[in-house]
C-alpha positions in Angstrom: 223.0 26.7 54.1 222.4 23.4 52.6 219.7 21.2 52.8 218.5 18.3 51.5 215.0 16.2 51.1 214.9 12.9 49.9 211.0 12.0 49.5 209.0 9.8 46.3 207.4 12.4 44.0 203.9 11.4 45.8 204.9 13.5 48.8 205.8 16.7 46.4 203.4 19.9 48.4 202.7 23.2 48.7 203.6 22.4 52.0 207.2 21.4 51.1 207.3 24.4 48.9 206.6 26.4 51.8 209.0 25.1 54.3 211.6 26.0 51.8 210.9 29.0 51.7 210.7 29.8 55.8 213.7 27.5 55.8 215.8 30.2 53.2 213.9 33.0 53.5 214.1 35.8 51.1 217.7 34.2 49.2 218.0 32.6 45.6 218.2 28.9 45.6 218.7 26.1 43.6 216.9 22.8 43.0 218.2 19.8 41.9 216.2 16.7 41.2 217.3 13.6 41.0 216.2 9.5 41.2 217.7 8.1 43.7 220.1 5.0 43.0 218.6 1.9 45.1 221.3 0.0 46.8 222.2 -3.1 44.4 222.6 -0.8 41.4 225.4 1.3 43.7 226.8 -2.2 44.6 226.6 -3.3 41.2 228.1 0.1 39.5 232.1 -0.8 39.6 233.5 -4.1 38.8 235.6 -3.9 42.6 231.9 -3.3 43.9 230.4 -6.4 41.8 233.5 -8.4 42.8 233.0 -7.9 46.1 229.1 -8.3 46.1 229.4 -12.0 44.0 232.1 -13.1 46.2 230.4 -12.2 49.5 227.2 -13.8 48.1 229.4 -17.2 47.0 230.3 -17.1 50.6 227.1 -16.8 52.4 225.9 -19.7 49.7 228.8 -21.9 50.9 227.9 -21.2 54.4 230.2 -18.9 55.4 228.4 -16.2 56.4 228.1 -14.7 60.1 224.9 -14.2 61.5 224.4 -10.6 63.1 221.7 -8.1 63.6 221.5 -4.5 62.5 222.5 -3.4 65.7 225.1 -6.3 66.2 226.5 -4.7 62.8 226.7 -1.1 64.0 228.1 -1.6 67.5 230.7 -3.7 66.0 231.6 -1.6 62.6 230.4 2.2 63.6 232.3 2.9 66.8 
């Protein structure tokens, strides 16, 4: 079984301590911790990625751009 949290260190509990443990029971697990990347240093981490960003953003500046809500996105990208 995997599981994972994502949360800011503020929420770290015994709480969350102890719905690890009734989520594994009596089992050896690890932990792993790390910072999360926020989204514009992922977009920003390869040159295709920057490429992509800095052209995109060119076109939206030269009015390119196509208006569309979140959910105008996802019904048209994530059938």
């Amino acid at each position: 079984m995997e599981t994972t949290y994502r949360l800011n260190t503020k929420e770290l509990s015994v709480e969350l301590i102890r719905s690890i443990q009734e989520a594994f029971g009596d089992q050896d697990i690890e932990i792993t911790v790390t910072a999360q990347r926020d989204d514009t240093e992922f977009l920003l981490s390869t040159e295709a990625n920057r490429k992509q960003l800095y052209e995109s953003m060119d076109e939206l500046a030269k009015g390119k751009g196509v208006a569309m809500s979140v959910a105008e996105l996802q019904a048209k990208y994530l059938r």
